[in-house]
C-alpha positions as CSV (number, residue, x, y, z in Angstrom):
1,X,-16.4,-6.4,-9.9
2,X,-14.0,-6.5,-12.7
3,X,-11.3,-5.2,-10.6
4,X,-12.3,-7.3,-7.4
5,X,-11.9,-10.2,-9.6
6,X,-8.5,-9.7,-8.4
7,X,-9.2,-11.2,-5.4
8,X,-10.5,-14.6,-6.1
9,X,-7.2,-16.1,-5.5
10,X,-7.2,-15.1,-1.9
11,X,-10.8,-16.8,-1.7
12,X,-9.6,-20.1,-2.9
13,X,-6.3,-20.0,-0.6
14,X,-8.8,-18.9,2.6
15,X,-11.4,-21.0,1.6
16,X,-11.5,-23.5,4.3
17,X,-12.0,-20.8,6.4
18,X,-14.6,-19.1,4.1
19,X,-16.8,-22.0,3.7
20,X,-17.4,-22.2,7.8
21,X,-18.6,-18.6,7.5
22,X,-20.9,-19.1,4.8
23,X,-22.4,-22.0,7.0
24,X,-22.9,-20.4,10.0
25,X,-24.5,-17.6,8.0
26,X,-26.9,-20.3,7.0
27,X,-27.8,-21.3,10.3
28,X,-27.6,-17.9,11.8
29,X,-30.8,-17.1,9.0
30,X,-32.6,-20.1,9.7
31,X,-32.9,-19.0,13.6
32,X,-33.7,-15.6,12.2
33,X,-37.1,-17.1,10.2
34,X,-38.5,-19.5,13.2
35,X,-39.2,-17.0,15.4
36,X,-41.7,-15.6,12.8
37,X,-43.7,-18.8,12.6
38,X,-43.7,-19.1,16.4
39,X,-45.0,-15.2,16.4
40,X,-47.9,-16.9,14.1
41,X,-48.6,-19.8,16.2
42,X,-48.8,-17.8,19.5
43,X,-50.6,-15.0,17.6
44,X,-53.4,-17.3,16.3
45,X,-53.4,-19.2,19.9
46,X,-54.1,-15.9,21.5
47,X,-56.7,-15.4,19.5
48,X,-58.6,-18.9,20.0
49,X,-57.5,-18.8,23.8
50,X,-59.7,-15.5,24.3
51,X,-62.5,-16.8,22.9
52,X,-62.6,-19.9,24.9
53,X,-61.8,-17.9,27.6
54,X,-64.6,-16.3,26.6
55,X,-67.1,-18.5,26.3
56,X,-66.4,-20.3,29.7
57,X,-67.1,-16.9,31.7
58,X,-68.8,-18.2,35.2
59,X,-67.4,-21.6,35.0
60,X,-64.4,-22.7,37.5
61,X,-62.6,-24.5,34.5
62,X,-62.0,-20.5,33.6
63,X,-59.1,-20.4,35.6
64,X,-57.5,-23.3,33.9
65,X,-58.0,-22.3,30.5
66,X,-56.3,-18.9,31.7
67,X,-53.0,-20.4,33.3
68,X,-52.7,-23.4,30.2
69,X,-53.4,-20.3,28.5
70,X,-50.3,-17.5,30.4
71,X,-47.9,-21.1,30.6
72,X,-48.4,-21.2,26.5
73,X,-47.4,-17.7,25.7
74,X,-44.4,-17.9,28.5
75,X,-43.1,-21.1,26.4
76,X,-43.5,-19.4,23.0
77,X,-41.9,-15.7,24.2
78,X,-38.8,-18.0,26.1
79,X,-38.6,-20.3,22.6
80,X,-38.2,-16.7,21.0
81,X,-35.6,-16.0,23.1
82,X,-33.7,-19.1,23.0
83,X,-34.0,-18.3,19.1
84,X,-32.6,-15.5,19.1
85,X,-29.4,-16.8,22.0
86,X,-28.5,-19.8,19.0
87,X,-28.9,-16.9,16.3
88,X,-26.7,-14.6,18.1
89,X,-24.0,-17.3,18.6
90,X,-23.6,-18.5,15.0
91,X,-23.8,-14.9,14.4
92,X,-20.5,-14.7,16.3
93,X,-19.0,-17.8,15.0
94,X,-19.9,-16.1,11.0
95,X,-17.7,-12.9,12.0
96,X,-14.5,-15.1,13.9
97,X,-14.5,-16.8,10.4
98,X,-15.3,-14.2,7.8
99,X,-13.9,-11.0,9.3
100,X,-10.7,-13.3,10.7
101,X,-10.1,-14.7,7.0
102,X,-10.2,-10.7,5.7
103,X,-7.7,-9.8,8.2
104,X,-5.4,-12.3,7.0
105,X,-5.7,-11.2,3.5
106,X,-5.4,-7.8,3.9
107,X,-1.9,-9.0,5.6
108,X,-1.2,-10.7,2.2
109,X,-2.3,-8.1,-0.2
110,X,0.2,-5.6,2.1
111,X,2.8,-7.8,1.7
112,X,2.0,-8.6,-1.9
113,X,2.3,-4.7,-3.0
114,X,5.0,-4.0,-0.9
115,X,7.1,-6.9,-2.3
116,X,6.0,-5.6,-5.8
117,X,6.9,-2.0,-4.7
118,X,10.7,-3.4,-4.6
119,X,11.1,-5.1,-7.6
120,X,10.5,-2.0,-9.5
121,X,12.7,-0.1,-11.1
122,X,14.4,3.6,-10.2
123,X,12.1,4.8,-13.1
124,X,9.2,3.8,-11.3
125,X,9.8,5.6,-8.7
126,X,10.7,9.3,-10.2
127,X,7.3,9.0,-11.8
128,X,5.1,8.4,-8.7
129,X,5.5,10.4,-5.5
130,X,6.0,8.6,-2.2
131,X,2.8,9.8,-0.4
132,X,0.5,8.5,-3.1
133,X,2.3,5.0,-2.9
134,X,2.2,4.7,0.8
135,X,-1.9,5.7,0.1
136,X,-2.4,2.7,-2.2
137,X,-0.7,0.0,0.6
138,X,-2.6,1.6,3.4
139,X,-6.1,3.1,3.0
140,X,-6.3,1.5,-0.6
141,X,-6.0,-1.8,1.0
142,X,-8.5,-1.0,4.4
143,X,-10.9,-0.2,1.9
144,X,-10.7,-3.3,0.0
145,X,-10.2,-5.2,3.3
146,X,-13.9,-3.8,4.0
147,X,-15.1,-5.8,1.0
148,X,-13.4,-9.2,1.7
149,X,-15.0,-8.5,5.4
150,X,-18.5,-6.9,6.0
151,X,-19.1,-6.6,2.6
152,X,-19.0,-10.2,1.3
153,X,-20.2,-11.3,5.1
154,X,-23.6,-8.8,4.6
155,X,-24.2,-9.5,0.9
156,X,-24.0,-13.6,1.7
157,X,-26.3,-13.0,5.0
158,X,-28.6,-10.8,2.8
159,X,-29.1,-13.2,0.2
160,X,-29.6,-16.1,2.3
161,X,-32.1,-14.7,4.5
162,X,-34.2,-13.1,1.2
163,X,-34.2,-17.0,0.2
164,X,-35.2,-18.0,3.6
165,X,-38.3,-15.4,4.0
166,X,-39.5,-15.2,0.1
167,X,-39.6,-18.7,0.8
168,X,-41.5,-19.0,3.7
169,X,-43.7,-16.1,2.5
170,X,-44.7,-17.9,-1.0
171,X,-45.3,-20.9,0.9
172,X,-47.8,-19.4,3.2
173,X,-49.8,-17.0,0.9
174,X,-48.6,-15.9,-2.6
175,X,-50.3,-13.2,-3.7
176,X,-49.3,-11.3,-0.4
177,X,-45.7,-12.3,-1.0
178,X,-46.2,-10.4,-4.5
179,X,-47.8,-7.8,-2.9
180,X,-45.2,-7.2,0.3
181,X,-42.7,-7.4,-2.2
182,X,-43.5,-4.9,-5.1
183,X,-41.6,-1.9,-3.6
184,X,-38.1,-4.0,-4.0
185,X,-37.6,-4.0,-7.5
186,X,-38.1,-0.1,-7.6
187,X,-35.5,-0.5,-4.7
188,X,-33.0,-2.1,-6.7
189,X,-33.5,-0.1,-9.9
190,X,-32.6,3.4,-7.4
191,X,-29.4,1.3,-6.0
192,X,-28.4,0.6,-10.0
193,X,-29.0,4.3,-10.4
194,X,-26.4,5.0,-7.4
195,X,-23.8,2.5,-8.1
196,X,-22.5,4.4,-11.1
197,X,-22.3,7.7,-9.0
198,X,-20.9,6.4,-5.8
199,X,-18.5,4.0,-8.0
200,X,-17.2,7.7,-10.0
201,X,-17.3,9.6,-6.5
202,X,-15.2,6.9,-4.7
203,X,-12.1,7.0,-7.4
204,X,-12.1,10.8,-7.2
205,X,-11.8,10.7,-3.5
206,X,-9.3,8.3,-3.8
207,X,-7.1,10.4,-6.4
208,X,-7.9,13.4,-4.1
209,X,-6.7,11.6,-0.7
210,X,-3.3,10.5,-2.7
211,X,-2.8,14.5,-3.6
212,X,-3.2,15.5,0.2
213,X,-1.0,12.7,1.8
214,X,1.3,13.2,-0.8
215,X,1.3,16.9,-0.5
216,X,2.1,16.5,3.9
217,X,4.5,13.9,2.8
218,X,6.7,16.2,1.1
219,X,6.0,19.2,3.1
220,X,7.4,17.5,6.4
221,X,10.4,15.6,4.1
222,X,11.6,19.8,3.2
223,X,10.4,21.5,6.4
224,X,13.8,23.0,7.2
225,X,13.7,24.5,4.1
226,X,9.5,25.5,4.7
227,X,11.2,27.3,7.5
228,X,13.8,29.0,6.4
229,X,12.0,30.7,3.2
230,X,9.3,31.6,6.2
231,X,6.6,30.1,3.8
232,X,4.5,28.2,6.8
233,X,2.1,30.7,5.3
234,X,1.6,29.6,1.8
235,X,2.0,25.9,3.0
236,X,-0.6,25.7,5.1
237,X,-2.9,27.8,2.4
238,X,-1.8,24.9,0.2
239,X,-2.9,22.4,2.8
240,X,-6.0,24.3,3.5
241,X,-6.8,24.1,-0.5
242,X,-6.1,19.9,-1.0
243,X,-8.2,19.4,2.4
244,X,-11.1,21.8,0.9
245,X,-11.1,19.7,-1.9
246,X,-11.3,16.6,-0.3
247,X,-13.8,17.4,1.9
248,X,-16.2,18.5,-0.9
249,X,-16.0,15.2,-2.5
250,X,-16.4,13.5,0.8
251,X,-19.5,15.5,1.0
252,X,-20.9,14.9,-2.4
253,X,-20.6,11.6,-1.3
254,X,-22.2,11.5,1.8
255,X,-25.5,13.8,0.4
256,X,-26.0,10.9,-2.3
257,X,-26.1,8.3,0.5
258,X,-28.2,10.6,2.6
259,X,-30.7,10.9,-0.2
260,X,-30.3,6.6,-0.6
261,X,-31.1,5.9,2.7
262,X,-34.7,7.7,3.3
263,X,-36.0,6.2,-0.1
264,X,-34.9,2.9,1.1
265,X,-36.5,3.1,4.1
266,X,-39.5,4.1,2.3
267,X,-39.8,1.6,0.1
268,X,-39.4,-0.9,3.8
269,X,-42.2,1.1,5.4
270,X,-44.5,0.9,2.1
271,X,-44.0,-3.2,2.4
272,X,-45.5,-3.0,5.6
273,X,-48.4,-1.1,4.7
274,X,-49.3,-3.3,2.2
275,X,-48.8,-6.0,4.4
276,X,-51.1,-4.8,6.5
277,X,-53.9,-3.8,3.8
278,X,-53.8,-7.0,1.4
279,X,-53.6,-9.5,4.7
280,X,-56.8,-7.5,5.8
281,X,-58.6,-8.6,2.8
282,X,-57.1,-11.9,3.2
283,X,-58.1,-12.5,6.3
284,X,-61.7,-11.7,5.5
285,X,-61.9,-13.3,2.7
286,X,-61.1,-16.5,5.2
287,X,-57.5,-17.2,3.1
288,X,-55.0,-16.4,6.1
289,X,-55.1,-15.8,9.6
290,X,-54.4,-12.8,11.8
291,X,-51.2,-14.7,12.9
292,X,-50.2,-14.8,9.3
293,X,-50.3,-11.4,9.3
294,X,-48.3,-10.8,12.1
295,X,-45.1,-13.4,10.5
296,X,-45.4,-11.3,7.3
297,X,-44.8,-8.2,9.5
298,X,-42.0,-9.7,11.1
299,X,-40.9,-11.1,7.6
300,X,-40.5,-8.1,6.2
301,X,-39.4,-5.9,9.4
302,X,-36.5,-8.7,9.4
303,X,-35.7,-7.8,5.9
304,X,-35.6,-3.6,6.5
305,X,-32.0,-3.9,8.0
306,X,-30.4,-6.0,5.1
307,X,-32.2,-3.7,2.7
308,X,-31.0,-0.9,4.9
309,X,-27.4,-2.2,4.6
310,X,-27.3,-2.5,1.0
311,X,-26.5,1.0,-0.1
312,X,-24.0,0.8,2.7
313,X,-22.6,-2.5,1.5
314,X,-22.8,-1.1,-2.1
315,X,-21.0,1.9,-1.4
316,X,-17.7,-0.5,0.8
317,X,-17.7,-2.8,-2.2
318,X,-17.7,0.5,-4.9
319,X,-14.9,2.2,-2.8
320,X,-13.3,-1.2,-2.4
321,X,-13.2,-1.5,-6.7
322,X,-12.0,2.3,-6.6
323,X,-9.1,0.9,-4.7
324,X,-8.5,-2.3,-6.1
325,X,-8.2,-0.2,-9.6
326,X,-5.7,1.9,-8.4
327,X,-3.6,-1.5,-6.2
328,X,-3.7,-3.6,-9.7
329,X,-2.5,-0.6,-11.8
330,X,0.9,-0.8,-9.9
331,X,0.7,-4.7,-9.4
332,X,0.3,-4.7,-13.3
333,X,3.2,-2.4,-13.7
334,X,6.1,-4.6,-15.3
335,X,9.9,-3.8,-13.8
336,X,11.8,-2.2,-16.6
337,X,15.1,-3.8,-15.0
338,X,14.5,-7.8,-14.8
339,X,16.8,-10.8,-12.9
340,X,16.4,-13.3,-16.0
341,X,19.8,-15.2,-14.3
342,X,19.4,-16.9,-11.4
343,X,22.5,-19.3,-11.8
344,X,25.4,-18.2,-9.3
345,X,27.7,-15.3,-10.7
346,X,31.0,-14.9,-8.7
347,X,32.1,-11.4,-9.6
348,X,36.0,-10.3,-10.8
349,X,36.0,-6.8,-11.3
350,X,36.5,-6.6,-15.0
351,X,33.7,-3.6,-16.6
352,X,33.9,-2.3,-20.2
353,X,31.4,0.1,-21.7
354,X,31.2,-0.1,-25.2
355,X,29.6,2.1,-27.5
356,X,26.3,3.3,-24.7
357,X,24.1,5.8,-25.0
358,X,21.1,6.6,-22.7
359,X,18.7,8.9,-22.6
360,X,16.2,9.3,-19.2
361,X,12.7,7.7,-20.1
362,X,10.8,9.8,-17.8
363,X,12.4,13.3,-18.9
364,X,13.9,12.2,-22.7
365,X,17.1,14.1,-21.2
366,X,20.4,12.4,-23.1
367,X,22.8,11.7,-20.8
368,X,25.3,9.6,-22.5
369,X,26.3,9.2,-25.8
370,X,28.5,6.7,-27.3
371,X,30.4,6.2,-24.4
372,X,33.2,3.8,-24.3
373,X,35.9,2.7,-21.7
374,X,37.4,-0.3,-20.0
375,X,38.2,-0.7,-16.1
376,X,40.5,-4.1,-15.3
377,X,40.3,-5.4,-12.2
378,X,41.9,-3.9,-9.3
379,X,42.1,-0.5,-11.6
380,X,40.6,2.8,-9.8
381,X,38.6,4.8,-12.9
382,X,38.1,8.5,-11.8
383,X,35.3,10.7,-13.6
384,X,35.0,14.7,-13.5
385,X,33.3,17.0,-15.5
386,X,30.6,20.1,-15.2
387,X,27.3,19.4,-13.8
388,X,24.8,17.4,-16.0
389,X,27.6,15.9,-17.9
390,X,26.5,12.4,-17.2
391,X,28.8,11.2,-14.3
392,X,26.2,10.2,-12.2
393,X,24.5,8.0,-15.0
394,X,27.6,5.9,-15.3
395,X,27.1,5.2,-11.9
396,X,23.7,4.4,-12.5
397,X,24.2,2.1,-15.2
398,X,27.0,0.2,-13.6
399,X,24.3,-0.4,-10.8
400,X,21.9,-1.3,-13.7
401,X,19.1,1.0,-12.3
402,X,18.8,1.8,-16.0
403,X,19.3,-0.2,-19.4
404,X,21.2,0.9,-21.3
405,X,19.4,2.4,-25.0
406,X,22.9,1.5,-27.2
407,X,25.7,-0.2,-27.0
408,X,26.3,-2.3,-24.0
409,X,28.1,-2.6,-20.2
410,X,30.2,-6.0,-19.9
411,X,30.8,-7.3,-16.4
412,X,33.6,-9.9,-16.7
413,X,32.9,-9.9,-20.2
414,X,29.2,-10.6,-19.5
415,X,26.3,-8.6,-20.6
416,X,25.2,-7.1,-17.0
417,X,21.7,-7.4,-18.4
418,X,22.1,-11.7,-18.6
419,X,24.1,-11.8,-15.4
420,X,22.3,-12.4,-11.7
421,X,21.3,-9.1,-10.9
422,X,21.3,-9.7,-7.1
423,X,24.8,-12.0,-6.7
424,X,25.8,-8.5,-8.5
425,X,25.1,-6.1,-6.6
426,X,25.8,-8.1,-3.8
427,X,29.5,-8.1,-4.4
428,X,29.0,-4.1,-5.7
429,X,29.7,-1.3,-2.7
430,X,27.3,2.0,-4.0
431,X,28.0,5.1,-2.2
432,X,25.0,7.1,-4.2
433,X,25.4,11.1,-4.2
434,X,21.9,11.7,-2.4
435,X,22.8,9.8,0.8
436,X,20.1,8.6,3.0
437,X,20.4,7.1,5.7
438,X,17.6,4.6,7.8
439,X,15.8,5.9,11.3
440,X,18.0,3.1,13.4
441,X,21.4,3.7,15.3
442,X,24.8,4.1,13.5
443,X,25.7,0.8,13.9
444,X,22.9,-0.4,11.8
445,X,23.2,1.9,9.0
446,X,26.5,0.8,8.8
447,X,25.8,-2.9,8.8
448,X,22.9,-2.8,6.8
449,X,23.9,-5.0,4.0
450,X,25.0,-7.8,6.2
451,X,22.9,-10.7,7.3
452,X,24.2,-10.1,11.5
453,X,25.5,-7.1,13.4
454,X,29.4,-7.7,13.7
455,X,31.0,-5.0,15.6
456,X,34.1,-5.5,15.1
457,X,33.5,-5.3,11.5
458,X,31.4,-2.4,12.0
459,X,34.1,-0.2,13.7
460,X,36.7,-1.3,11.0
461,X,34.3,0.4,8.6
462,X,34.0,3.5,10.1
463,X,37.6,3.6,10.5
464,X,38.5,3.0,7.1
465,X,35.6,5.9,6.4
466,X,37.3,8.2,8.9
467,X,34.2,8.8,11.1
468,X,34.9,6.1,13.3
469,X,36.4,8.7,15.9
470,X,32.7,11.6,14.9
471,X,30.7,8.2,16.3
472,X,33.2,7.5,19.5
473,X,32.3,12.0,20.2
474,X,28.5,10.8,20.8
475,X,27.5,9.8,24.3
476,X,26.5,6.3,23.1
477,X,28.7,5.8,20.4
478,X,27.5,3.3,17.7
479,X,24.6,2.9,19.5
480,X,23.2,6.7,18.4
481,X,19.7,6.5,17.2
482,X,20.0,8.7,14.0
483,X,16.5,9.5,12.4
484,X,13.6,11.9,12.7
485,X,14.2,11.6,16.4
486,X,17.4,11.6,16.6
487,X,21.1,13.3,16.6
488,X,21.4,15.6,13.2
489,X,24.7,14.8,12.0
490,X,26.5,17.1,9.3
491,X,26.8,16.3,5.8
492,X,30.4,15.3,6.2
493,X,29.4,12.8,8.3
494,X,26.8,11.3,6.6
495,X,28.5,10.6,3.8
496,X,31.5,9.0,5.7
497,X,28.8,6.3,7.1
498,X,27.4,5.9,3.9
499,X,31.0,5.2,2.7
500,X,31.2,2.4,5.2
501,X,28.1,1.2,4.6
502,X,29.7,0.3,1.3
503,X,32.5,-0.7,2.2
504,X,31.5,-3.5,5.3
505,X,30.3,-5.1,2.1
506,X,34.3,-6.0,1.2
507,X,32.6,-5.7,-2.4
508,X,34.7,-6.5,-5.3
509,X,33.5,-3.2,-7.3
510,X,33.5,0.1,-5.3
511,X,31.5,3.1,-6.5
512,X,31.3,6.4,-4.9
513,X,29.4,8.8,-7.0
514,X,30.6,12.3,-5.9
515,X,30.5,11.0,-1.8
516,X,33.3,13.9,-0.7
517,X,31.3,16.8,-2.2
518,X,30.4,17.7,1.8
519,X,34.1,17.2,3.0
520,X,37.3,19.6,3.7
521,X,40.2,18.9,1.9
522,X,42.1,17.6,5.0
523,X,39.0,14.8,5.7
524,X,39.3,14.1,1.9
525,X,42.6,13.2,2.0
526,X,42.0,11.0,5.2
527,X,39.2,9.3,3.9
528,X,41.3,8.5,0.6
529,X,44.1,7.2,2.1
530,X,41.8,4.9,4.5
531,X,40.1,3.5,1.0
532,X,43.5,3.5,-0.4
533,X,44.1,0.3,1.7
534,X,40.1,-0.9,1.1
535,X,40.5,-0.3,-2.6
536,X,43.2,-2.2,-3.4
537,X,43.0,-5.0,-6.1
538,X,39.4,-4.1,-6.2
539,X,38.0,-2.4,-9.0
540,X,37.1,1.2,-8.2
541,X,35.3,4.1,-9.9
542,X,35.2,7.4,-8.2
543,X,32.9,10.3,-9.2
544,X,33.9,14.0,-7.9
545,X,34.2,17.6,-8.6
546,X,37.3,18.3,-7.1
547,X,40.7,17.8,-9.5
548,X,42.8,16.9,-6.2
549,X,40.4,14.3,-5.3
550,X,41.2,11.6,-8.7
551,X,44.8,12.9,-9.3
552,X,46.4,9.5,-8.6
553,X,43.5,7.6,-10.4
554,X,44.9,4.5,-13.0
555,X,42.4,6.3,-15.3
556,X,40.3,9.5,-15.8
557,X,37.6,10.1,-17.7
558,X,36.6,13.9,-18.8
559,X,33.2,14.3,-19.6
560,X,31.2,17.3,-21.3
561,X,27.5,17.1,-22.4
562,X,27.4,13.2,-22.0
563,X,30.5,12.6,-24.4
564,X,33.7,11.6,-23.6
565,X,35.8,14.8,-23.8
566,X,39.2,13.5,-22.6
567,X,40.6,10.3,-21.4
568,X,44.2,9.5,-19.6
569,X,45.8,9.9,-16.8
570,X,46.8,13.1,-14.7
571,X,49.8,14.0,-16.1
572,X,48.9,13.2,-19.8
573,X,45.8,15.4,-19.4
574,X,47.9,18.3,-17.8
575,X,50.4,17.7,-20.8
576,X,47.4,18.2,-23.2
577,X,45.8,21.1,-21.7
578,X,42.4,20.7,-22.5
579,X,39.3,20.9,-20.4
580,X,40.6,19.0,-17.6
581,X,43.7,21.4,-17.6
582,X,41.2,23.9,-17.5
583,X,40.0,22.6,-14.7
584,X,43.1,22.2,-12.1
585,X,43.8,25.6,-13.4
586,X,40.3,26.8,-11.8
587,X,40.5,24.9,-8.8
588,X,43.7,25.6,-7.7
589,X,43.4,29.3,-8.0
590,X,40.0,29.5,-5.8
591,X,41.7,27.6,-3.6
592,X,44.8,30.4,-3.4
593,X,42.0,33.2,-3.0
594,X,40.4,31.2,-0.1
595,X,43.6,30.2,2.0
């Protein structure tokens, strides 16, 4: 219950809904418990009736006694009915209060998580794989919604009707309450027992579910390449594997339950034999009556369903703790990168790094060190260097994905970790290397960081990307749905939509972290000439591979093993014939061989 606690602040938002429930499950019990004593009344009546019956054999008035006596039993079976009708609609009215207010916390608790989920931080999310955080805001939260629900709503109704009948039962005859009532503490004693292993069995389940759906997750993200390495195979063996070990857990599970529901039934069925037996002496000994007999029978027959339900409700609420652990240890999990600013920041363009190093937390790879540089506004800063040389972190950083370790990035001479993180990025256009682009139509990936759907605005874009006339090819035009169900565009073009996506922005800081990797040289030279007219008097930091691609950059920055190997511009870093001489040299006699 320690991780349930959790909850309690849903309960006293809800609980004007709560409280309702809680009555009606009141009333609901108390309709449940008359009918007994009207089972006794008409029990003992039948038993007096007979013998007057009886003893007025021969008479005329016989007939009377027997149709006072059929009229009697027709009013107590219809007053047993009409019990039961009122019981049945507070029964209703308990669940359109109780099971409503879960559904409407569950819709919280989603939203909750999910909100949560987007305040963390990049690092958060190379750590934990996608398929085991879609498990912990779906069946996580279905399981916990089976708490707040039938759960709560059977643990209240059991409790109040134990009051009800242990109440009744004392008050009638004590030492056959005792006596009906012996087998439950051994009952309670075998669901303590339980609770540990179903509570230990649920969490492993859990973990186990997470593996599978994040094992289909990521087979159905790479099935192109599943099918080109022909390794359906080995994939489905794999599948087969996580699935066998789910199921065996499942099963484990279910044989403990299947052994906890016979004893419990046991223990119900013992009650009523002793019922039986100590009433008898009772009733001959002149203490009860047969009708009491009969309401203890029913008393405790009423009770075999809630006692039934128990290791059914204790398994829901141990489940719903295995999930609640698993929701709170990401709703605990701090952001690494915080918005501490929330006072307006209007952005310039003005970046210096000064002295940074950073190394990855989640691999302790170092990927800059002691890097320092200065972009004024309206400058365009061009960066090239080998593979793992730490290009893609500077991008990274200037987003503020990362902090920094050392040194620090200034943004108009501000600290980016003291300025308002969201007004920043705002008025920041990203064009990431990995480009990914939403299940919607063209349009709408274009326009996605805009609050309406201008198409003029739209088109301009993809113009000033040079894809505009790839999207007018298509038979609807902007209006393509790109997705899992959609057209499969080419790399080129995906990265010319990302390009506008960043651009519709009219951002005042422009960064396109190696976006023209999946381009010929003649698109790259359109799409540079497009963003010549975009970037201008914006600051602008460009990431690539290619030498021809940052030749007329203000700046360019050389980097080797996260250090700052050389630093000018083109024709000072030809004069110097270093690395990135080295470079142009390379590229430009591949590109002989190929033409």
């Amino acid at each position: 219950m320690k991780e349930l606690s959790y909850l309690n602040k849903f309960f006293l938002k809800y609980k004007w809904q709560l409280l309702p429930g809680v009555f009606f499950v009141v009333i609901s019990n108390l309709f449940a418990v008359l009918p007994a004593q009207i089972i006794r009344i008409a029990f003992d009546l039948v038993k007096e009736n007979i013998a007057v019956y009886r003893l007025f054999n021969g008479f005329d008035k016989q007939g009377l006694i027997y149709d006072i006596f059929a009229n009697s039993l027709l009013f107590f079976g219809a007053l047993v009915i009409l019990m039961a009708v009122i019981r049945g609609l507070f029964l209703f009215f308990m669940r359109q209060t109780i099971i409503l207010t879960s559904r409407h916390i569950e819709y919280d608790l989603k939203n909750e998580i999910y909100q949560h989920y987007q305040e963390l931080s990049l690092a958060f999310y190379r750590r934990n794989n996608t398929g085991d955080l879609m498990n912990r805001v779906t069946e996580d939260v279905s399981r916990v919604r089976m708490y707040i629900g039938p759960a709560i709503m059977y643990t209240i109704n059991t409790l109040v009707l134990f009051i009800l009948i242990i109440g009744a039962m004392v008050s009638v005859n004590l030492k056959l309450a005792v006596y009906s009532l012996i087998p439950l503490p051994l009952l309670a004693l075998t669901i303590y027992f339980v609770n540990s292993i179903i509570n230990q069995k649920s969490e492993e389940i859990q973990r186990r579910l997470s593996t599978l759906s994040s094992f289909v997750q990521e087979t159905f993200s790479g099935i192109r390449v599943v099918k080109s390495y022909v390794k359906e195979d080995f994939i489905r063996a794999g599948f087969e594997s996580q699935s066998e070990a789910y199921k065996q857990e499942s099963l484990s599970l279910v044989k403990i339950q299947a052994y906890f529901y016979p004893i419990m039934l046991l223990m119900v069925g013992l009650s009523t034999i002793i019922t039986v037996y100590i009433g008898g002496l009772q009733v001959m000994d002149g203490r009860i009556t047969a009708g009491n007999i009969a309401e203890f029978i029913v008393y405790v027959t009423q009770l075999t369903f809630p006692v039934t339900s128990l290791g059914w409700v204790t398994s829901l609420i141990q489940r719903a703790a295995a999930s609640q652990k698993r929701i709170n240890e990401f709703l605990k999990t701090e952001p690494e990168i915080s918005n501490p600013n929330p006072n307006p920041f209007y952005l310039k363009g003005d970046v210096e790094f000064k002295n940074v190093s950073f190394t990855y937390p989640d691999t302790g790879i170092q990927a800059l060190k002691n890097v320092s540089f200065r972009i004024n506004k309206g400058e365009l800063l061009a960066i090239i260097g080998k593979t793992g040389s730490g290009k893609s972190t500077i991008a990274n950083l200037l987003m503020r994905m990362y902090d920094v370790n050392q040194g620090e990035i200034l943004i108009d001479g501000q600290n980016i970790k003291y300025i308002n993180l969201e007004a920043y990025r705002s008025k920041t256009g990203f064009v990431p290397q990995e480009v990914f682009l939403f299940s919607d139509t063209i349009a709408r990936n274009i326009a996605f960081g805009q609050d309406e759907l201008d198409m003029a605005t739209v088109e301009q874009a993809a113009k000033d990307a040079a894809v505009y006339k790839n999207i007018e090819a298509f038979d609807k035009k902007f209006e393509t749905f790109i997705g899992e169900r959609g057209i499969t565009l080419s790399g080129g073009q995906k990265q010319r939509i990302s390009i506008a996506r960043a651009i519709i922005k009219e951002p005042e800081i422009l960064i396109f972290d190696d976006c023209l990797s999946a381009v010929d040289t003649k698109t790259e030279e359109e799409i540079l000439r497009s963003l010549g007219k975009v970037m201008k008097d914006k600051t602008s930091v460009l990431i690539a591979h290619r030498v021809s691609t940052i030749k007329n950059a203000d700046q360019i920055l050389v980097l080797d093993e996260g250090e700052i190997a050389e630093h000018g511009t083109h024709s000072k870093l030809m004069k110097e014939r270093g690395l990135y001489f080295e470079l142009y040299e390379k590229q430009l006699l591949e590109e002989q061989e190929l033409s």
